[in-house]
C-alpha positions in Angstrom: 4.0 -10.4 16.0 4.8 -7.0 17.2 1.9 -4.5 16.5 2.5 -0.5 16.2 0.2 2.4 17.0 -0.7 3.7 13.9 0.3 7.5 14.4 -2.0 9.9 16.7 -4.3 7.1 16.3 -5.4 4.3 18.7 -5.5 1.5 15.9 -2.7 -0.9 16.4 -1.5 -2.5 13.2 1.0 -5.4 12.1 3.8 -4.2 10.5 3.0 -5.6 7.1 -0.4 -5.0 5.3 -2.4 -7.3 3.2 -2.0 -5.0 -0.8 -5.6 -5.9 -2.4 -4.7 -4.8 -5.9 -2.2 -7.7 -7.0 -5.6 -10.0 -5.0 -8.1 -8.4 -7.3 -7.6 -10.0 -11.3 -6.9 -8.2 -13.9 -8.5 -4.7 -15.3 -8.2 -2.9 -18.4 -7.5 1.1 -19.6 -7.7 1.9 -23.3 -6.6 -1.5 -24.4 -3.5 -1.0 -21.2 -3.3 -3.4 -18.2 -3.7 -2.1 -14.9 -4.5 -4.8 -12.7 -2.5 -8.1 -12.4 -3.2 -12.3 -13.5 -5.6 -13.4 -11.2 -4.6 -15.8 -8.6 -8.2 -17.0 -8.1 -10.8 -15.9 -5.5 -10.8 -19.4 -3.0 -6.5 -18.7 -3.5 -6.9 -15.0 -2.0 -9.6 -16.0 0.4 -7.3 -18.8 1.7 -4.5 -16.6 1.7 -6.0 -13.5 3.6 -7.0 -16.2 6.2 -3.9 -18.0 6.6 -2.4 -14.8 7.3 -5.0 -13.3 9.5 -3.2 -16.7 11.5 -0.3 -15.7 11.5 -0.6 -12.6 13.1 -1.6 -10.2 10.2 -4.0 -7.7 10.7 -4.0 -4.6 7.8 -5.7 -5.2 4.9 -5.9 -2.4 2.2 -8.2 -2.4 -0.8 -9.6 0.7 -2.9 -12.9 0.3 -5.2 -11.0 0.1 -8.4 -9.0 -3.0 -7.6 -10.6 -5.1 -10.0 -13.9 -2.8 -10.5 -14.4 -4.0 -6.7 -13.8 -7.3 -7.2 -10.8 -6.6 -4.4 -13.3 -5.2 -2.2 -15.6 -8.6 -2.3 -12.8 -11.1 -1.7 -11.5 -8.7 1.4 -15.7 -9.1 2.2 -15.8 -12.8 2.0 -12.3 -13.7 3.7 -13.1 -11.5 6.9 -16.4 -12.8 7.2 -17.6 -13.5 10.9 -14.2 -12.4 11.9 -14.3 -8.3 11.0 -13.6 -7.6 14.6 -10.0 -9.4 14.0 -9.3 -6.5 11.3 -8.1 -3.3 10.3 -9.5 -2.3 6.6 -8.3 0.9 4.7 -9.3 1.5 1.3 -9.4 4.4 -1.5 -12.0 6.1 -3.0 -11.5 8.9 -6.2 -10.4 6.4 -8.9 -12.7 4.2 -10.0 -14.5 2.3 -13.5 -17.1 4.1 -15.3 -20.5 2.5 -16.5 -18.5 2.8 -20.2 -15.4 1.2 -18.6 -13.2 4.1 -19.0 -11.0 5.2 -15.5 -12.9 7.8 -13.5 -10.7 9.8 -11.7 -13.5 12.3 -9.6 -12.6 12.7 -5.9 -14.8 15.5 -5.3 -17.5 16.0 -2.4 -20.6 14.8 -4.0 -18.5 11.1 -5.3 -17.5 10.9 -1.7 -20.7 9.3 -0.3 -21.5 7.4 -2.9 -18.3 6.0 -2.9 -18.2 4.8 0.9 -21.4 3.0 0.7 -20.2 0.9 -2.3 -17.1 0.1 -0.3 -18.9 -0.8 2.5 -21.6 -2.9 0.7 -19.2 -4.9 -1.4 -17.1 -5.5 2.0 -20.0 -6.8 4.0 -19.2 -4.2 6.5 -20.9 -1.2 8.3 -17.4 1.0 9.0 -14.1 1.4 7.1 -11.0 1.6 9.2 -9.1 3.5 7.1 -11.0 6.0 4.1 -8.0 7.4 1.8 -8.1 9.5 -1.2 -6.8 7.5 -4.1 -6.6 10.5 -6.7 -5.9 14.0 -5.5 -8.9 16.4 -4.6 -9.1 20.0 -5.4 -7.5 22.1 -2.7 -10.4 24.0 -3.3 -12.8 21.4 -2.1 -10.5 20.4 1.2 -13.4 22.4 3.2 -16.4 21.1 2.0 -14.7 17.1 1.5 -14.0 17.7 5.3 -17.6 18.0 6.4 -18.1 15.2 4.9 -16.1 13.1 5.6 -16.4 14.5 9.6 -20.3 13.6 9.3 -19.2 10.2 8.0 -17.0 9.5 10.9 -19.5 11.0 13.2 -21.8 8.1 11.8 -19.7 5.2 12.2 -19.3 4.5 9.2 -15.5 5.4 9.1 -12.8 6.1 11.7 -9.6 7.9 10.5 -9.3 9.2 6.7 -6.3 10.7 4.7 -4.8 10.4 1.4 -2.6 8.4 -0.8 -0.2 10.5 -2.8 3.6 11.2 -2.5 2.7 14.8 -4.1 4.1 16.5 -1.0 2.1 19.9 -1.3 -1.1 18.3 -1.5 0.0 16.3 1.8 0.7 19.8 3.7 -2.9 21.3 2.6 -4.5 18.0 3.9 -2.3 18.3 7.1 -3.7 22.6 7.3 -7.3 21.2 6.7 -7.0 18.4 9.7 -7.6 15.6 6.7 -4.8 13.7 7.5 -4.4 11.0 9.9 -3.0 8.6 7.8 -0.5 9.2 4.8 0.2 6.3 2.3 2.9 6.4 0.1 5.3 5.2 -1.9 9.4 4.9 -0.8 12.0 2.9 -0.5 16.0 2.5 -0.4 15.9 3.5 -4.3 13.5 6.4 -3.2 14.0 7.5 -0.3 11.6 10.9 0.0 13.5 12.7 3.1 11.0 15.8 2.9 7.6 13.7 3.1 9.2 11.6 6.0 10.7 14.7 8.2 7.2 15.8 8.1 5.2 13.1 8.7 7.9 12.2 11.9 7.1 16.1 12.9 3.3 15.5 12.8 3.0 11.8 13.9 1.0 11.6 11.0 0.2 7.1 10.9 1.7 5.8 7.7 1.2 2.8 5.2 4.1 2.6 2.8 4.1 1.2 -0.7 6.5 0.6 -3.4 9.2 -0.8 -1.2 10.6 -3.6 -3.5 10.1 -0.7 -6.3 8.8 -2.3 -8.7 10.5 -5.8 -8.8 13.5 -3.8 -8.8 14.6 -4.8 -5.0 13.1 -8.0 -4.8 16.0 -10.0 -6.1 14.4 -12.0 -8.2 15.5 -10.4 -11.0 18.7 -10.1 -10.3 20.2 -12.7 -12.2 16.8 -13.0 -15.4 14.9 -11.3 -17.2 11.8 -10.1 -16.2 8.6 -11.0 -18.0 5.1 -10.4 -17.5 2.1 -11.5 -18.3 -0.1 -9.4 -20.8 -2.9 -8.8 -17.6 0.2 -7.1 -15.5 0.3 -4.1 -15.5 4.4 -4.3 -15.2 4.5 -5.7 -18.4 3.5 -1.7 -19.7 4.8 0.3 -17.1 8.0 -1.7 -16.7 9.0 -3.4 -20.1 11.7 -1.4 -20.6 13.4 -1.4 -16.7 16.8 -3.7 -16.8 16.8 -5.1 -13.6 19.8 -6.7 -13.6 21.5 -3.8 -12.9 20.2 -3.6 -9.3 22.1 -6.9 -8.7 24.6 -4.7 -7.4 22.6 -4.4 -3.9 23.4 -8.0 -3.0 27.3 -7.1 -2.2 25.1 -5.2 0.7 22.6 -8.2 1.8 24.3 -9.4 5.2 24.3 -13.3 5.4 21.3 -14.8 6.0 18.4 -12.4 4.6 17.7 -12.0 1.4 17.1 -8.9 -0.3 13.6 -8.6 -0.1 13.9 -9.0 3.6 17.1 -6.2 3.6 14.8 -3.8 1.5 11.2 -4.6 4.2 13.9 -4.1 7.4 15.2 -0.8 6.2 11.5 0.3 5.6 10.7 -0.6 8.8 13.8 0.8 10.9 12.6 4.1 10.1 10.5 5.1 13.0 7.8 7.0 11.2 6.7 4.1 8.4 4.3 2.3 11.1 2.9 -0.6 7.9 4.3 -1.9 4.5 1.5 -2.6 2.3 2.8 -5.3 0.2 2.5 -6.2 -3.1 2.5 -10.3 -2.6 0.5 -13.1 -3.8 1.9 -15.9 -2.2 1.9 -17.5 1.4 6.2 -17.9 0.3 6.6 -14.5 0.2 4.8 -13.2 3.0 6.3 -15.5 5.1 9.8 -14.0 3.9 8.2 -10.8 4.5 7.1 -11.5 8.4 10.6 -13.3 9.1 11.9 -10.0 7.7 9.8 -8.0 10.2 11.1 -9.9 13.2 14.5 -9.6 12.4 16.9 -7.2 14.4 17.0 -3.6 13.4 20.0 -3.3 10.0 23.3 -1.9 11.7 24.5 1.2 10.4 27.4 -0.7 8.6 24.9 -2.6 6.5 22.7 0.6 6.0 25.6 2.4 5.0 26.2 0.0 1.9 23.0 -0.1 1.0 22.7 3.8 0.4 26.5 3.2 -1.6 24.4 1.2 -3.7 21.9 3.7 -4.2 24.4 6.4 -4.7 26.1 3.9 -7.8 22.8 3.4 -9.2 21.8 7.1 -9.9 25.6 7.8 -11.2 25.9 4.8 -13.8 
């Protein structure tokens, strides 16, 4: 596998990323799913190994996935191999002691934070340390120090954000708080602002969303979606007809499918260094890797894929 230097950093990462969330059971919100069916702890372990043989390296995680559950499994499965590795996860969102969603990224959660990460990971240093909800601009300076003395311990090595909220990404940038950006495009979505400047700043990226939702990953081209009550799609997404996004296959060249078409045009654009995927299944993340070794989509290809995109937002 092909690994890619993460931005202005030195880590070099596989260009697909182990998504903890859909790993980490389900969680619940005022009676509201926002977790997913859980595939079963020895199912992720296995899984996060069997990849880490076949050339994955990325893993990200945050401490909300499953009230930390996430966090363990991503503990347990890199056990005695954490050198093999490359761990970001989130901090700002999390469960309160009543079991109500916390959303608190300010400088005194910070710390507190990190050394529950780290504890439920097994680890002494986090690759990766991303906001998951967005901080006060006003607390940028203070956040900083903090996060500086942090990495001056060892116990984390780059930090950043994950948002798509593009002013928040430029104060982060002014403040020197962002070496890595994660966030969420795709052909659907596209975001040209956020990637000009993150190509400008060789800021390292992780991207998510990029089979939006179900809605590019053809397999609900031709059926109906359904979910189970622990998915959080089955509130979010109820009311999406995904049908209507059949018309992308007309675009799919012959022989990829158009999960792999949606991971390739991700891929081919040379700021998005990582997908973070949303998988829970060897099957689709060995789709996903044949789709990162395929050749580069020609312009033809790319050209009726954004005709697609353009018919979708008219109709």
């Amino acid at each position: 596998m092909d690994y890619r230097k993460l931005g202005k950093t030195e880590l070099m990462v596989s260009p697909l990323c182990i998504g903890g969330w859909q790993l980490a059971g389900p969680l619940f919100f005022d009676g509201k799913p926002d977790g997913h069916p859980d595939p079963g702890e020895e199912n992720v372990l296995r899984l996060i190994r069997e990849l880490g043989d076949r050339g994955i390296n990325f893993i990200d995680t945050a401490e909300q996935y499953g009230n930390g559950e996430s966090e363990r499994r991503v503990g347990k499965a890199i056990e005695g191999k954490r050198n093999q590795w490359i761990i970001s996860t989130k901090f700002g969102y999390r469960v309160a002691p009543d079991g109500s969603r916390e959303d608190d990224s300010s400088p005194p959660t910070i710390l507190p934070s990190l050394e529950g990460s780290l504890k439920r990971m097994q680890t002494d240093m986090i690759d990766i340390y991303l906001y998951h909800c967005a901080p006060k601009t006003d607390d940028l300076e203070q956040s900083r120090e903090i996060l500086e003395c942090a990495k001056k311990e060892g116990k984390i090595r780059f930090y950043g954000i994950s948002t798509n909220d593009f002013n928040l990404i430029k104060a982060l940038h002014q403040h020197a708080m962002l070496d890595i950006l994660q966030y969420h495009t795709n052909i659907l979505e596209p975001n040209p602002d956020i990637y000009d400047f993150i190509r400008k700043h060789n800021i390292g990226t992780q991207v998510r969303g990029v089979m939006a939702q179900g809605r590019l990953s053809g397999k609900y081209f031709h059926k109906t979606a359904k979910w189970q009550p622990d998915d959080n799609r089955s509130d979010r997404f109820q009311y999406i007809d995904y049908q209507r996004y059949a018309i992308f296959e007309k675009a799919v060249p012959e022989g990829m499918t158009m999960a792999q078409a949606a991971i390739r045009w991700t891929l081919d654009q040379p700021a998005h260094h990582t997908i973070c995927m949303g998988a829970k299944s060897l099957a689709d993340y060995e789709t996903a890797i044949q789709a990162a070794q395929m050749p580069a989509l020609s312009e033809d290809i790319i050209r009726k894929l954004e005709d697609c995109t353009a018919q979708l937002a008219k109709s």
